[in-house]
C-alpha positions as CSV (number, residue, x, y, z in Angstrom):
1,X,0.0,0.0,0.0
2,X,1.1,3.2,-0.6
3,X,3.0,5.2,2.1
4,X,0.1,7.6,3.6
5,X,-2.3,6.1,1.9
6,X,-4.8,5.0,5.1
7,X,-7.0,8.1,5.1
8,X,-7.9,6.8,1.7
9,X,-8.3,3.1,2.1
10,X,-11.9,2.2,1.0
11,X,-14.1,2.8,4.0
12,X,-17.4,0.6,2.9
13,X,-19.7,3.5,4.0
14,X,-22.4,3.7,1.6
15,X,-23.9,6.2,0.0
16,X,-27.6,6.7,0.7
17,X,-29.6,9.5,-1.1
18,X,-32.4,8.9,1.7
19,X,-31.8,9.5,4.6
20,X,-27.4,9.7,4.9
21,X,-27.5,12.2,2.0
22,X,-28.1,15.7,2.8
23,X,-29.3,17.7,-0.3
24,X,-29.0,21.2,1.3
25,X,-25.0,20.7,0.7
26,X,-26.0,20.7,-3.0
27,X,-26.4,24.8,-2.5
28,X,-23.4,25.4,-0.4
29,X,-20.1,25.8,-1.4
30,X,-18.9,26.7,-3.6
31,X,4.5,24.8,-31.6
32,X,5.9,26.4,-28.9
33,X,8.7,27.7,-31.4
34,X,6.4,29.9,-33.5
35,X,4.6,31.7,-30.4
36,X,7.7,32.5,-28.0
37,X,10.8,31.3,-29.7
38,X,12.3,27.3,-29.8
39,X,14.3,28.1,-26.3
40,X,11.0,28.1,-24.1
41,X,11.9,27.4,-20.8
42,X,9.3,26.8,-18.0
43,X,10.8,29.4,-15.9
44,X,9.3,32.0,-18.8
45,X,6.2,30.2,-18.4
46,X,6.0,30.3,-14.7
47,X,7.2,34.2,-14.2
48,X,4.7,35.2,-16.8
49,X,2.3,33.0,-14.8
50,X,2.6,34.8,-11.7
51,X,2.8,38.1,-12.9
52,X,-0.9,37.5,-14.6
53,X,-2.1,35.6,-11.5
54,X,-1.7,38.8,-8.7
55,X,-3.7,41.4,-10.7
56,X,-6.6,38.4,-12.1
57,X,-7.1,36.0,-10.4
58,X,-9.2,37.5,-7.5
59,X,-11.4,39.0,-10.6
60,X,-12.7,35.3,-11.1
61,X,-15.0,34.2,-8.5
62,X,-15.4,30.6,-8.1
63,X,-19.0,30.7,-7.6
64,X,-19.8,32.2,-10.5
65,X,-18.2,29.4,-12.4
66,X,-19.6,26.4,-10.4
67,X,-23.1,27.6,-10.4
68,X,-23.4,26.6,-14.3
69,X,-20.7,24.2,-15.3
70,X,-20.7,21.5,-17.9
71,X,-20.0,18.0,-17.8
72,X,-19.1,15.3,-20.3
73,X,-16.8,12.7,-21.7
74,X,-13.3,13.0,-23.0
75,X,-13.2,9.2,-25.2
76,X,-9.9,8.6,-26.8
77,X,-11.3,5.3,-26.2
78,X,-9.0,2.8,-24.7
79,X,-9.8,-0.5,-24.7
80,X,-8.0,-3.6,-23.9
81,X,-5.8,-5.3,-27.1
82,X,-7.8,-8.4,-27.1
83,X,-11.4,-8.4,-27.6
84,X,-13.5,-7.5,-30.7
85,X,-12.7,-3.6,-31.9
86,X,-16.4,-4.0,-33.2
87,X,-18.0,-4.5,-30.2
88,X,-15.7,-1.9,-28.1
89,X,-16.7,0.5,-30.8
90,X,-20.2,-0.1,-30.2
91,X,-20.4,-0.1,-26.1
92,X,-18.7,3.7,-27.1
93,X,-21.4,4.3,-28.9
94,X,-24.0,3.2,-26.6
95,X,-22.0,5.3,-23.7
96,X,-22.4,8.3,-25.5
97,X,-26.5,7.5,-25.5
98,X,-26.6,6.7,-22.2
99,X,-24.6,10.1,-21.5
100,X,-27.1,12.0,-23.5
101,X,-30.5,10.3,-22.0
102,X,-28.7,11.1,-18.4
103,X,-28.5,14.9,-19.5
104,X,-24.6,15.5,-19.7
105,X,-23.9,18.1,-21.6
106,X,-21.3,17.2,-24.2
107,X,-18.5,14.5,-25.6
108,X,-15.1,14.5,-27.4
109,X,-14.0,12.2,-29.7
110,X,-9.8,11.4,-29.9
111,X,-8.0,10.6,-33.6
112,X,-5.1,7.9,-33.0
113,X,-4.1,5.7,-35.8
114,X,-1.7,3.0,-34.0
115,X,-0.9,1.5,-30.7
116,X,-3.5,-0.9,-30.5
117,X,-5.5,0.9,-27.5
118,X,-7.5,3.5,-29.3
119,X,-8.9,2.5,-32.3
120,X,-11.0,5.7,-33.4
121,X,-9.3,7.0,-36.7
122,X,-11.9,9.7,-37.7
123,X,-13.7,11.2,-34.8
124,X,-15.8,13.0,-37.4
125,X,-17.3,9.9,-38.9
126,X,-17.9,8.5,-35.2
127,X,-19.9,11.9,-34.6
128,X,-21.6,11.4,-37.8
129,X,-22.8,8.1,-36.6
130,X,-23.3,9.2,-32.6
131,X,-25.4,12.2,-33.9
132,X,-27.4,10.2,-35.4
133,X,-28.2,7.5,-32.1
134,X,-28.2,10.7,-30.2
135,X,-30.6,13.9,-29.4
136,X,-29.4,16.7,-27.5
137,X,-25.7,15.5,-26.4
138,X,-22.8,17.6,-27.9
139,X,-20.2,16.0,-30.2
140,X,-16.7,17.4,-30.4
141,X,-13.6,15.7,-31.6
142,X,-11.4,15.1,-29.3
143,X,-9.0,16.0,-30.8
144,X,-7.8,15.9,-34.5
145,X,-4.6,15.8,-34.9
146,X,-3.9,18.6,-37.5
147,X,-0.4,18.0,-38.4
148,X,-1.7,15.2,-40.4
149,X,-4.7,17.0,-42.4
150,X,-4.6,19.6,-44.8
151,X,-6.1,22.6,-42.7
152,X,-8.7,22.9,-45.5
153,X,-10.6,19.7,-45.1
154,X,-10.5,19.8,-41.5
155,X,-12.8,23.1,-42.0
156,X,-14.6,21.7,-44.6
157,X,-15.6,18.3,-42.6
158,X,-16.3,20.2,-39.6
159,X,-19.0,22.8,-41.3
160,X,-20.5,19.9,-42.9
161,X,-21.1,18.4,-39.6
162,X,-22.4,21.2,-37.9
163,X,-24.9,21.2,-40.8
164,X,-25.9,17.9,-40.4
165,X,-26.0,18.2,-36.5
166,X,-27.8,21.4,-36.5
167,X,-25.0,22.9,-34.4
168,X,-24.1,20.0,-31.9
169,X,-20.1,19.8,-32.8
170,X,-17.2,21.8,-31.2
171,X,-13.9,21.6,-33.3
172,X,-11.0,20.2,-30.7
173,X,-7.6,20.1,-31.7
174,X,-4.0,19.5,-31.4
175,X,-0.5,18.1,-32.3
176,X,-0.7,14.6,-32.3
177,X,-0.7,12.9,-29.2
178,X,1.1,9.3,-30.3
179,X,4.9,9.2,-31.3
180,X,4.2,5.7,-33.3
181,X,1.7,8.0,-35.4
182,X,3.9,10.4,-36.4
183,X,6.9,8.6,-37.2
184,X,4.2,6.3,-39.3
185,X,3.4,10.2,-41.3
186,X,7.0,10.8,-41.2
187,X,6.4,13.6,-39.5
188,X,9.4,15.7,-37.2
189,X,8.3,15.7,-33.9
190,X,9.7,18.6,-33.0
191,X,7.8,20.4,-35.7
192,X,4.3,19.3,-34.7
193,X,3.4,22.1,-32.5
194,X,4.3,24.7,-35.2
195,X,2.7,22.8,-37.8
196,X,-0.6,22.9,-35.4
197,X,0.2,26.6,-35.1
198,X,-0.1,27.5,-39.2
199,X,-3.2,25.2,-39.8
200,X,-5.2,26.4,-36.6
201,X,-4.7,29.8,-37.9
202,X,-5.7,29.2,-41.3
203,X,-8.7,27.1,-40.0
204,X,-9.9,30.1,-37.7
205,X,-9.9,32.0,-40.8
206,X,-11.2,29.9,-43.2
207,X,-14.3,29.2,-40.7
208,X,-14.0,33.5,-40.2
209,X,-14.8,33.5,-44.0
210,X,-14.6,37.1,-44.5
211,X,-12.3,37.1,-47.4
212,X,-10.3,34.1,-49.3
213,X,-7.6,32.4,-47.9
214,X,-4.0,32.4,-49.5
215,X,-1.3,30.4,-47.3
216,X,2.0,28.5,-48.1
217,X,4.1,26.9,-45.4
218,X,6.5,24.0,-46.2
219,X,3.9,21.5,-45.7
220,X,0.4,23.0,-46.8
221,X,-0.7,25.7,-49.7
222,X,-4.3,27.6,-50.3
223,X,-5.1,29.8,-52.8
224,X,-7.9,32.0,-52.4
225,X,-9.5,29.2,-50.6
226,X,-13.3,30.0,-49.2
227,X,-15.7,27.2,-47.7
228,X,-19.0,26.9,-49.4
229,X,-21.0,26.1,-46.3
230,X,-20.1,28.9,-43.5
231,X,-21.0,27.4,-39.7
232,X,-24.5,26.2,-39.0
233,X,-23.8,27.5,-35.5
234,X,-23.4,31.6,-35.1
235,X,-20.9,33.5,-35.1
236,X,-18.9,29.9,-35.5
237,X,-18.5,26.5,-34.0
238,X,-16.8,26.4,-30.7
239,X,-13.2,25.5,-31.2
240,X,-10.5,24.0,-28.6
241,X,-7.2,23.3,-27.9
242,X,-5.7,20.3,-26.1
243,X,-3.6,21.1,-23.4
244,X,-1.4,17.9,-21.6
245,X,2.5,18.6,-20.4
246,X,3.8,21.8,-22.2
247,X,2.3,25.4,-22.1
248,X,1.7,25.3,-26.1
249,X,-1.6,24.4,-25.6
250,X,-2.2,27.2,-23.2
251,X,-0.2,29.2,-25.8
252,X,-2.0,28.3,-29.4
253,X,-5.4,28.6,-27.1
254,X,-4.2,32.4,-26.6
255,X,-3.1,33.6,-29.5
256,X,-6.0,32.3,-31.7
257,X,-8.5,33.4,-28.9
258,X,-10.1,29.5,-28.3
259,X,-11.0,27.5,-25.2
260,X,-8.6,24.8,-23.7
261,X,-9.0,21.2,-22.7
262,X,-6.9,20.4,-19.8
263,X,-5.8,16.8,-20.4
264,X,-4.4,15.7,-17.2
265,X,-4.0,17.1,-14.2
266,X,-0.3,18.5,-13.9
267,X,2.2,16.3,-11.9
268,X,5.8,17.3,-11.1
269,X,7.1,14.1,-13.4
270,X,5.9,15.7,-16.7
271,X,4.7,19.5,-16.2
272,X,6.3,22.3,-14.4
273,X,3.2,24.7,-14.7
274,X,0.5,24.0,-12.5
275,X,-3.1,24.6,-13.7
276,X,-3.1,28.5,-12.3
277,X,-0.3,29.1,-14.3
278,X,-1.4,27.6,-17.6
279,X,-4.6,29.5,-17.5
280,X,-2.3,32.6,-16.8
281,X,-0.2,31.9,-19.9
282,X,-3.0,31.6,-22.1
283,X,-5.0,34.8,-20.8
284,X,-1.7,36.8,-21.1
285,X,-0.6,35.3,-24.8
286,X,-4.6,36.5,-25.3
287,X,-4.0,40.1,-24.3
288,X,-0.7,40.1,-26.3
289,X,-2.5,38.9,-29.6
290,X,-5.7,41.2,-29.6
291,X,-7.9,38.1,-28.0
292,X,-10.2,36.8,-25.3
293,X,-10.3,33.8,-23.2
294,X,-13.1,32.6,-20.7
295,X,-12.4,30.6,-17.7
296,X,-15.5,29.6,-18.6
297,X,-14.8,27.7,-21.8
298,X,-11.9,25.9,-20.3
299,X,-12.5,22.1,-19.3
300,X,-10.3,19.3,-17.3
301,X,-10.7,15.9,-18.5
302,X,-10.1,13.4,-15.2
303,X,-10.2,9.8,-14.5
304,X,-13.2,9.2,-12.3
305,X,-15.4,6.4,-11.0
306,X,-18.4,6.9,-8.6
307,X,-20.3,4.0,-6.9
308,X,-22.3,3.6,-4.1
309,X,-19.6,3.1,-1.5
310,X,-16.2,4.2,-2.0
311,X,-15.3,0.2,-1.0
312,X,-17.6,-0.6,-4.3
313,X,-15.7,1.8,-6.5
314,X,-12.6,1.1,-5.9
315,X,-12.9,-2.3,-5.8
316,X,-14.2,-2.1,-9.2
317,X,-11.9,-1.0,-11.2
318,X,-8.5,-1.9,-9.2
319,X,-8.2,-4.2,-11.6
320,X,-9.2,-2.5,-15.0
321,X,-7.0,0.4,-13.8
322,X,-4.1,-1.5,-13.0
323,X,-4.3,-2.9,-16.8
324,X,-4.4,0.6,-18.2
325,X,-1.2,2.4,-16.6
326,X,0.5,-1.0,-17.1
327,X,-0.2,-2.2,-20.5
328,X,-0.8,0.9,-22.0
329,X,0.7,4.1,-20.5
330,X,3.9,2.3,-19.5
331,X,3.7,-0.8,-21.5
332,X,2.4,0.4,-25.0
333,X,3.3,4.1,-25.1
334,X,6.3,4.5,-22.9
335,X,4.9,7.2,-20.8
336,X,6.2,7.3,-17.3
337,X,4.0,5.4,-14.7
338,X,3.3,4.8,-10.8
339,X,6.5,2.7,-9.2
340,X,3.8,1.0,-7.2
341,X,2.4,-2.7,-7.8
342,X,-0.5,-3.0,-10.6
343,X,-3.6,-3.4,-8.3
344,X,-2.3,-0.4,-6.1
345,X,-2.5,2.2,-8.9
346,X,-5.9,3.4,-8.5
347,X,-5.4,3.9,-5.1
348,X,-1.7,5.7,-5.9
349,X,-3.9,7.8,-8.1
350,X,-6.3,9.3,-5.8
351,X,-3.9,10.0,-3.3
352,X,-2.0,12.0,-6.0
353,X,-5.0,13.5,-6.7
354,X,-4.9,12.1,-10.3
355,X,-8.1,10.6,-10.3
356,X,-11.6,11.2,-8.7
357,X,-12.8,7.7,-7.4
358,X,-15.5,6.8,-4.9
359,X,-19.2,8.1,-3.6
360,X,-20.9,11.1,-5.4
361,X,-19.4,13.1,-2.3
362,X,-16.2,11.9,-2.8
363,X,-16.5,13.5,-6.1
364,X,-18.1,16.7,-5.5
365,X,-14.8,17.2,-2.8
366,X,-12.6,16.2,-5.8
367,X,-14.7,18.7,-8.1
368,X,-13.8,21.5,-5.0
369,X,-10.1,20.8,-4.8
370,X,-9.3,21.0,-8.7
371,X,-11.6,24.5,-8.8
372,X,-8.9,25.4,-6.0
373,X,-5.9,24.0,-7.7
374,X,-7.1,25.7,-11.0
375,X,-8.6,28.9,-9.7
376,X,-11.5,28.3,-11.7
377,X,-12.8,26.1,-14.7
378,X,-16.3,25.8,-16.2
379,X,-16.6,22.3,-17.6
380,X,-15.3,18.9,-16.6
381,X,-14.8,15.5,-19.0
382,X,-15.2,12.2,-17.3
383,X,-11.9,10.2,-19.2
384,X,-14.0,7.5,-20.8
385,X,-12.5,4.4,-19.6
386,X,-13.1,0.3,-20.2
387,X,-11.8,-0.6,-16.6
388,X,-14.9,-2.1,-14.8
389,X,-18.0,-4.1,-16.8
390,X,-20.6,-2.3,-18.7
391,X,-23.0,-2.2,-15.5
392,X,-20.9,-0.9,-13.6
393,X,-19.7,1.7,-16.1
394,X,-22.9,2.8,-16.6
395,X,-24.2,3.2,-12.9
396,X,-21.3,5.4,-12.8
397,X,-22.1,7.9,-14.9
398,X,-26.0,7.6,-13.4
399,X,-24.6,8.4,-9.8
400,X,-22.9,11.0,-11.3
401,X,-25.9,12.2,-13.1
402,X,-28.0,12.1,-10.5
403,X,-26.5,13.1,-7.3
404,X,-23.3,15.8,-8.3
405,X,-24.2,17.4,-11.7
406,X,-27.1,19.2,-9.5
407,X,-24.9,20.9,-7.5
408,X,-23.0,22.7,-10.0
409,X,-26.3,23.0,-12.1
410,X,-28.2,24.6,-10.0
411,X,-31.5,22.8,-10.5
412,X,-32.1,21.8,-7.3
413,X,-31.9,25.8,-5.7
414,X,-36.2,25.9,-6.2
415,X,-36.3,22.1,-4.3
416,X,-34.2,22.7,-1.7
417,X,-35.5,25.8,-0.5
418,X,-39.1,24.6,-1.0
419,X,-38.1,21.8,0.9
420,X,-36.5,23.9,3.6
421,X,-39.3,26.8,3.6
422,X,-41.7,23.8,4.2
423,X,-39.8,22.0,7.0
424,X,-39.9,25.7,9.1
425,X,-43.4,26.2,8.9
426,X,-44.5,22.3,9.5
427,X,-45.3,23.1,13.1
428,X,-47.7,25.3,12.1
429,X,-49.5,23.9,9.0
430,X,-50.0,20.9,11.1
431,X,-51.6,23.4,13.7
432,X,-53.8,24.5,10.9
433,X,-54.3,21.5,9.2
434,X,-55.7,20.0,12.5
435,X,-57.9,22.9,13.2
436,X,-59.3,22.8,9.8
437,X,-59.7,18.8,10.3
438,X,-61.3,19.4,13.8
439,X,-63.8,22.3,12.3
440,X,-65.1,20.0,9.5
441,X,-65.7,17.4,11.9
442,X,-67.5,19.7,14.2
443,X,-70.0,21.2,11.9
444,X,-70.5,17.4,10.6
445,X,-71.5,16.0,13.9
446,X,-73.4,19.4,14.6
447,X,-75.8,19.3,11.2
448,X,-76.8,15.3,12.2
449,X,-78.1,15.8,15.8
């Protein structure tokens, strides 16, 4: 077990909506070489950090941003190398219309092309078919990787789908999250950031559409290119930036004025900006460009797992999660990974405060801390992930539904305080009740003498 692990060791209390939850706490509470030069360090990035932090950060109150906040999925997907890629392709699907019947708000689609994990090569024609088993859910791709598309047809495939959606889809993007796919497009890894840089900008303009496009780098030309459809949605479709270890998320989210997807939450291993400074960098690379970003806009994608005692969930996908650090972070991808044994990871991860795991409390306190850690965010993705069986997956996402969505939702504000109102004044509209009981009575027995 991990060292100081025992405050977090599953405690088998349950959660019960009626009577051991208390409802009233639901209204309480509250390239990188193209932007700044090839020779980024982090120490730039932290001192420009700070010096946006002391004169904003008290201008963004939490409560404004947790009273109406979003929730969805972030799916690259992973699933297991293994089983049938057509059936893990259809339990995504039928997460996504479970999502939408349980009201969340939204869901991103990933692009990887190798590794054997994530197996969804075109998030658009996934949307195209999730759309279409959907209603009211929104459908954003999560992300394409632009260094491998000509900056034209991502535009073009993206307008088209907002047509056919009626303005469900949100445009996320980035670099290119796999190594193995870019050496597969030959493509310089050190140039992928840059290369993200030119075709975002060209894409904002082409989607703009106020007057042709004429562009040449060394790896894409236009020529007075326009798009015949313009966005179904008005002014344009929502558009996003991936954000995981370096500040050129944060950056290319500035300069082109576009919300950010956090992708993780920022350990010490792999990021030297914590989440207050990356918002920092990206509202001062706004400023410096002419644009705007809204803490409002910007999302953190977490692992998380909710059951009905914090026992229940992490027993559930101990397992599951062991699998996926092991076999795929570490095993697949290289990434660094916990030093700790297999079935101790998801309990190294939520004493990390990596994940969110247990009761629908357990979560909103996880919800708290990262609004603390972040200073403020207005939407949070649920990290799709195929650690525990479809039941369990599913209840998930219904206790999370049900019992912590509300809070940050505000629909349950008229129910509690009716509720509450009630409860004060029980004494006497009993009193009443029984005098108005006691009267009937009375004048019944009084008419039959």
């Amino acid at each position: 077990m991990v060292p100081g692990h025992e405050r977090l060791k599953p405690s088998g209390r349950a959660f019960t909506p009626e009577p051991g939850f208390n409802p009233a706490r639901l209204s309480q509470s509250g390239g990188v070489s193209s932007i700044m030069g090839s020779d980024l360090r982090a120490e730039r990035a932290s001192g420009l950090a700070r010096r946006v932090r002391q004169s904003r950060l008290e201008e963004r109150p939490l409560t404004s941003l947790t009273d109406n906040m979003t929730f969805g999925t972030f799916m690259a997907p992973f699933h297991r190398v293994g089983e049938n890629p057509t059936l893990a392709l259809e339990r995504d699907l039928e997460l996504i219309e479970w999502m939408d019947n349980l009201g969340f708000d939204e869901a991103w689609i990933g692009e990887h092309h190798s590794g054997g994990w994530e197996t969804i090569a075109s998030p658009e024609v996934f949307i195209a078919t999730a759309a279409g088993r959907t209603r009211n859910i929104r459908l954003g791709t999560g992300v394409v990787s632009l260094p491998y598309h000509h900056p034209y047809m991502v535009s073009n495939r993206m307008v088209l789908l907002d047509h056919l959606t009626r303005g469900r889809v949100m445009l996320g993007v980035g670099p290119g999250a796999l190594a193995s796919d870019a050496n597969m497009f030959c493509i310089d890894p050190e140039r992928q950031r840059e290369m993200m840089d030119e075709s975002l900008g060209a894409i904002m303009r082409l989607l703009d559409g106020s007057e042709p496009v004429t562009m040449e780098t060394d790896w894409f030309k236009m020529k007075d290119a326009t798009l015949q459809l313009r966005p179904f949605q008005k002014p344009s479709l929502p558009v996003a930036v991936a954000s995981v270890q370096s500040p050129s998320g944060v950056l290319l989210a500035g300069k082109h004025g576009v919300s950010v997807i956090s992708l993780s939450v920022p350990r010490d291993s792999i990021r030297t900006t914590s989440l207050k400074d990356q918002w920092a960098i990206a509202e001062e690379t706004a400023e410096k460009n002419g644009q705007t970003v809204h803490r409002k806009d910007w999302r953190l994608s977490v692992g998380c797992h909710v059951a009905e005692t914090r026992e229940e969930a992490f027993d559930q996908i101990r397992v599951g999660a062991g699998q996926v650090v092991t076999e795929y972070t570490g095993g697949t991808n290289g990434n660094p990974i916990p030093d700790v044994p297999a079935n101790e990871v998801v309990d190294y991860m939520v004493e990390h405060n990596q994940w969110i795991v247990g009761t629908p409390d357990d979560v909103i306190s996880g919800i708290e801390r990262l609004q603390e850690a972040s200073g403020g965010f207005g939407g949070l993705l649920l990290r799709a992930e195929d650690w525990a069986p479809r039941v369990e997956l599913h209840r998930s996402y219904e206790l999370f539904a049900r019992y912590v969505m509300p809070k940050y939702q505000g629909s349950l504000t008229g129910i509690i305080d009716s509720q509450q109102r009630s409860a004060s004044m029980k004494d006497a509209l009993q009193a009443n009740r029984r005098a108005g009981l006691k009267r009937a009575t009375d004048t019944y027995l009084a008419g039959n003498r």
